[in-house]
SEVEXTI-587663 format. One line per field, with one value per residue: x, y, z of N, C-alpha, C in turn; residue number from 1; chain. Coordinates in steps of 0.001 Angstrom, whole numbers, plus 500000, padded with zeros to 6 digits. Example, Ala and Ser with C-alpha at 12.3 -4.5 7.8 and 13.67 -1.06 7.14 Angstrom:
n_u c(513190  512850)
n_v c(494310  497750)
n_w c(507800  507080)
ca_u c(512300  513670)
ca_v c(495500  498940)
ca_w c(507800  507140)
c_u c(513200  512900)
c_v c(496700  500030)
c_w c(507800  507870)
i c(1  2)
ch c(A  A)
//
This chain:
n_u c(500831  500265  502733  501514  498786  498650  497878  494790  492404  489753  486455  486453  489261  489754  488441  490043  491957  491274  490896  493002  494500  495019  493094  494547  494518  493745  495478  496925  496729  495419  497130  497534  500056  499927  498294  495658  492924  491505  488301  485922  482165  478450  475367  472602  471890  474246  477750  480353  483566  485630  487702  489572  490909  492863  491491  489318  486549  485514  483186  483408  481385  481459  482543  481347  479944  478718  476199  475125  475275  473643  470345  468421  467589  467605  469262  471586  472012  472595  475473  476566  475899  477452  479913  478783  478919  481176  482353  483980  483531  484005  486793  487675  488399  486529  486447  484623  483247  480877  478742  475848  472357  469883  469453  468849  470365  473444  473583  473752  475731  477641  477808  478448  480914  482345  482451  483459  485977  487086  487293  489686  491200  491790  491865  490545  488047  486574  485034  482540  481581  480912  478835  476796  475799  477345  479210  478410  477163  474597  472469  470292  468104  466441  463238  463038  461199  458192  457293  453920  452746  452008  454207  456669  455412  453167  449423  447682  444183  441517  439193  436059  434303)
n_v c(498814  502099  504983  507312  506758  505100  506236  506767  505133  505223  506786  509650  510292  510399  512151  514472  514687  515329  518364  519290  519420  521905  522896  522638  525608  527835  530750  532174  535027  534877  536792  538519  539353  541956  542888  541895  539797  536832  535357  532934  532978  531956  531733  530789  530491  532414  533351  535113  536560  537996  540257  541828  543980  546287  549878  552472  552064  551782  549990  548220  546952  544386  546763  549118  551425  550428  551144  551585  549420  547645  548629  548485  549249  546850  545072  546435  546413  543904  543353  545283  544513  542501  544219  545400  543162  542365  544940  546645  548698  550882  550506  548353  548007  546670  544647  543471  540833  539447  537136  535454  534638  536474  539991  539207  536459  537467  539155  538254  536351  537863  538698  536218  535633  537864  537555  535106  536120  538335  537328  535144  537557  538154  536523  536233  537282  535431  533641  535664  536165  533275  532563  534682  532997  533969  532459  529987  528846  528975  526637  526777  526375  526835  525181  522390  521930  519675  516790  517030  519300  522733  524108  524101  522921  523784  522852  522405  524012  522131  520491  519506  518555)
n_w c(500000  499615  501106  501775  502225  504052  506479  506533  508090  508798  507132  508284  508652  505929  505236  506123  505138  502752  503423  503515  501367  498886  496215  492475  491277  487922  488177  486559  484262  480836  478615  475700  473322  472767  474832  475154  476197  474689  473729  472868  471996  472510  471249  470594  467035  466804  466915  468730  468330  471201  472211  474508  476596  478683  478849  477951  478261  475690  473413  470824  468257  465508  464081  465128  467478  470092  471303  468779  467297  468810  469273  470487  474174  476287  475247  475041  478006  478469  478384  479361  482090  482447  483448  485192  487388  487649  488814  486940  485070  482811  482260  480692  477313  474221  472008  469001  467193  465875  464103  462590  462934  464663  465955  469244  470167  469324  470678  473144  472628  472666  475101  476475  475356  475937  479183  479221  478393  480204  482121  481744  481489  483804  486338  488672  488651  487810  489949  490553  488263  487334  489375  488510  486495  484272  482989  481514  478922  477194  476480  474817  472021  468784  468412  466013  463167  463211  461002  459206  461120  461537  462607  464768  466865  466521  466000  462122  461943  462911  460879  461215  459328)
ca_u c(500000  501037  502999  500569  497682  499038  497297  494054  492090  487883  486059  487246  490911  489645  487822  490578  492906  490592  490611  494216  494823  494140  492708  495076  493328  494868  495795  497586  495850  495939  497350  498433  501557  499499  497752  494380  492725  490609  487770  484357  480846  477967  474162  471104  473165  475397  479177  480795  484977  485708  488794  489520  491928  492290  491098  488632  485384  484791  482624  482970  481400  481575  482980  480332  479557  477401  474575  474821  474788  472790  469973  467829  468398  467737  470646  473312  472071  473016  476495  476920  475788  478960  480992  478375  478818  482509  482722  484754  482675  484538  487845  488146  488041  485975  486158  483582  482756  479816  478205  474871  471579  469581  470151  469157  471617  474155  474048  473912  477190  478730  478079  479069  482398  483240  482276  484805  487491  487401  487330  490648  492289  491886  491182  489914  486781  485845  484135  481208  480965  480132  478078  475777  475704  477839  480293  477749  476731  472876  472016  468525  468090  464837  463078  462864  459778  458057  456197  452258  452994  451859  455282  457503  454410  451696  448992  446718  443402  441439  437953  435202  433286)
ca_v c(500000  503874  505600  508058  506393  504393  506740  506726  503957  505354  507865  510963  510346  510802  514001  515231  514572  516071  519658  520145  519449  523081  522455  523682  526566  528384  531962  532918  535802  534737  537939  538014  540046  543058  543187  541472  538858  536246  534255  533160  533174  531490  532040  530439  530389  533110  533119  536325  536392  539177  540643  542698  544622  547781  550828  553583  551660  551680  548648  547544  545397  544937  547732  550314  551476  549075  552261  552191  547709  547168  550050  548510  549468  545646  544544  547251  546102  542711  543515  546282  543856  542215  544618  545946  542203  542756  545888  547022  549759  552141  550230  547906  548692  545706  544641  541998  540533  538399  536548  534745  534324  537711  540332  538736  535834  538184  540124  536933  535679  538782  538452  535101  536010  538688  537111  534472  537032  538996  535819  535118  538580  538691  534879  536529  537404  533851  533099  536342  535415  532469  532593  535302  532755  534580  531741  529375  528811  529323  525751  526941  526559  526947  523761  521998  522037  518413  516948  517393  520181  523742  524590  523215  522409  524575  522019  522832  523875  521061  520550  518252  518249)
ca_w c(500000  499165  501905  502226  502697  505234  508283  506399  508895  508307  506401  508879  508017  504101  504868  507172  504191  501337  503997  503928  500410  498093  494722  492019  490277  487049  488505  485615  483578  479721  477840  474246  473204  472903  476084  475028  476307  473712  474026  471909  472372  471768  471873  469663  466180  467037  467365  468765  468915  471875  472159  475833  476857  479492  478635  478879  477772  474695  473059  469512  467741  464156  463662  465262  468733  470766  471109  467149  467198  469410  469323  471821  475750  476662  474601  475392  479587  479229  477957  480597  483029  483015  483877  486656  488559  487722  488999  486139  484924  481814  482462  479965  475999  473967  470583  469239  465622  465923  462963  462646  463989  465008  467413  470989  470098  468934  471981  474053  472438  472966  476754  476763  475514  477217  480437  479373  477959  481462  483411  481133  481731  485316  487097  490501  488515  487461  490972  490577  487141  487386  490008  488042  485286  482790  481814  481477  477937  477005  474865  474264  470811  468306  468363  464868  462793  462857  459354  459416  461989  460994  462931  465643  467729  465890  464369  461439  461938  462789  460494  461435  457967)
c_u c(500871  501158  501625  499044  497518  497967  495757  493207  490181  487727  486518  488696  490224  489336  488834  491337  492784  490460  491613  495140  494272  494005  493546  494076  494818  494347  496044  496796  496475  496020  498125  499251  500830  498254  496106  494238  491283  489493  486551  483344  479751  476220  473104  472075  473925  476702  479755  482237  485246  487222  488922  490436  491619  492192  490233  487008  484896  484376  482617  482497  480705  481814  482495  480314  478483  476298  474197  474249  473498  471717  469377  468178  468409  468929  472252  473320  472740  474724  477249  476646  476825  480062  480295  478632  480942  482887  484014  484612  483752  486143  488711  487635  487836  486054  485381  483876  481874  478841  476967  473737  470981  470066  470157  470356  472632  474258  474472  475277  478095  479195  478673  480875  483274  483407  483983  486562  487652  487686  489002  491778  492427  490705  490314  488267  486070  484378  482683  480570  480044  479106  476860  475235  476460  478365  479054  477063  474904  472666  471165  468352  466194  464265  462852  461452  459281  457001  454574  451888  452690  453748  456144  456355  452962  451043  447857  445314  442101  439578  437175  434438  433889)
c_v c(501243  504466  506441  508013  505728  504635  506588  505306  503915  506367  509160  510867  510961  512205  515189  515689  515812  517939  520346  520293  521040  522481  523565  524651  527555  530065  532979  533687  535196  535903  537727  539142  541655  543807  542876  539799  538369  535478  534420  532914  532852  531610  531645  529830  531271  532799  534343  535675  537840  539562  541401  542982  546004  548936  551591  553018  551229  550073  548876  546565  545305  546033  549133  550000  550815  549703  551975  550295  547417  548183  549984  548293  548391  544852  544952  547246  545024  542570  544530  545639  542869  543088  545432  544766  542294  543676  546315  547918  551015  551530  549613  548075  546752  545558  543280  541967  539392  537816  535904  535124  536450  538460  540179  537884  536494  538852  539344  536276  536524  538904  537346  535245  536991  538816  536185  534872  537668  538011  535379  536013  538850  537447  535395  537111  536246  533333  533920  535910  534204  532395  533283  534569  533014  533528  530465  529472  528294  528232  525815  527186  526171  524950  523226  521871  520080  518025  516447  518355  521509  524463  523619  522416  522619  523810  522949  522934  522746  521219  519067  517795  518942)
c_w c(500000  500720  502647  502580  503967  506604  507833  506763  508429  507478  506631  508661  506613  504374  505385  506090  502657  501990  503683  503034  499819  497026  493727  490724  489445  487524  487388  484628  481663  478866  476952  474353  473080  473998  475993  475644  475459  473932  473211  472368  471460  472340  470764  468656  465750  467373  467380  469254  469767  471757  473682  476190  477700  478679  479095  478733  476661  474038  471504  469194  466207  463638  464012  466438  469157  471246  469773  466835  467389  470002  470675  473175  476107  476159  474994  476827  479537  478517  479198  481476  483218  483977  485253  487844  488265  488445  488660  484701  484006  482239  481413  478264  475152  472830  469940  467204  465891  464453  463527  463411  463986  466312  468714  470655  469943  470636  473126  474230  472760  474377  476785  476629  476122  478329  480670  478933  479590  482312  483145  481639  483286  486042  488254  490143  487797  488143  490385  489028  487325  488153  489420  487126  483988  481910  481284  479768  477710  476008  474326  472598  469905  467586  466718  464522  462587  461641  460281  460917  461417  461559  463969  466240  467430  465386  463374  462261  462112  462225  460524  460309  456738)
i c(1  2  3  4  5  6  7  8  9  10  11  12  13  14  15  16  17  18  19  20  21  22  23  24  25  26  27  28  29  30  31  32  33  34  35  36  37  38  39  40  41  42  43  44  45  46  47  48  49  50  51  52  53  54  55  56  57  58  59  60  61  62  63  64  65  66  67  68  69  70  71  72  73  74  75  76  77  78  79  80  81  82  83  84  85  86  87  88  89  90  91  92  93  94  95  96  97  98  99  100  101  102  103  104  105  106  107  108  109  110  111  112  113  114  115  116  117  118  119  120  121  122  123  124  125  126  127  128  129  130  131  132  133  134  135  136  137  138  139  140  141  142  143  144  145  146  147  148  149  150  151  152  153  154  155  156  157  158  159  160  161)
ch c(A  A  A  A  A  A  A  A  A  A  A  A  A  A  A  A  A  A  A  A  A  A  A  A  A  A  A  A  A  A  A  A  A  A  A  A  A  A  A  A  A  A  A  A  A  A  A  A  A  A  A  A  A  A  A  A  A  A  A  A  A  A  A  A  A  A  A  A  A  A  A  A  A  A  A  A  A  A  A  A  A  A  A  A  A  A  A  A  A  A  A  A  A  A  A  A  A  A  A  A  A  A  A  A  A  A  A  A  A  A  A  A  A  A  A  A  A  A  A  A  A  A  A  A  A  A  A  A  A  A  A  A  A  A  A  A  A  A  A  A  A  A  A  A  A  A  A  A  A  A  A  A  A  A  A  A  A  A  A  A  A)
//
């Protein structure tokens, strides 16, 4: 038997054992050579690539301000609602390109990734993240249409004569 198990006699040895062990967690912030950190995002059939890096705020995405993207106030909240459970509020400067799908997904993926780009550039905000949900990927997707179905679930009209 393994040295170290040796003292382990009942269950309270195991738990005593499993207290005094730490779990290794990755600390290390991932930053590319130009001070960004990467990560993608995914929401319905959206795919947003983020980009993040410090700065003064500003949000791109596709190429236009995220007032000008994303017109409606429900969209440009749940993007700013990252950085309000962050509390990292006009700090960091955002750059997005998102493809596919309409604009809730789109906006969805964009959170998703920049939950997991900030989580990236700075590990010590992993925990609130997650906890709010952010890193957590949304699988909700639009249900398929089935045959003699007016729609996914919708049936025809139904006539008695």
């Amino acid at each position: 038997m393994n040295e170290a198990n040796n003292d382990i006699n009942n269950l309270s040895d195991l738990s005593k054992l499993n207290d005094t062990e730490q779990p290794v967690t990755n600390s290390e912030p991932k930053i590319d050579s130009l001070g960004r950190s990467y990560a993608t995002g995914r929401r319905k059939e959206s795919t947003a690539r983020v980009w993040v890096k410090r700065g003064t705020g500003n949000v791109t995405i596709n190429g236009k301000k995220m007032v000008d993207y994303f017109a409606r106030p429900v969209l440009q909240m749940q993007l700013n609602f990252v950085f309000d459970i962050a509390e990292r509020k006009d700090q960091f400067d955002v750059v997005a390109t998102v493809k596919g799908g309409g604009l809730s997904g789109q906006a969805g993926a964009v959170r998703h990734g920049l939950s997991r780009a900030l989580s990236l550039f700075e590990p010590d905000l992993r925990k609130p993240l997650k906890a709010a949900g952010m890193l957590t990927r949304d699988s909700r997707v639009v249900e398929r249409k089935k045959y003699g179905k007016a729609k996914a679930r919708k049936s025809f009209q139904f006539s008695k004569r």
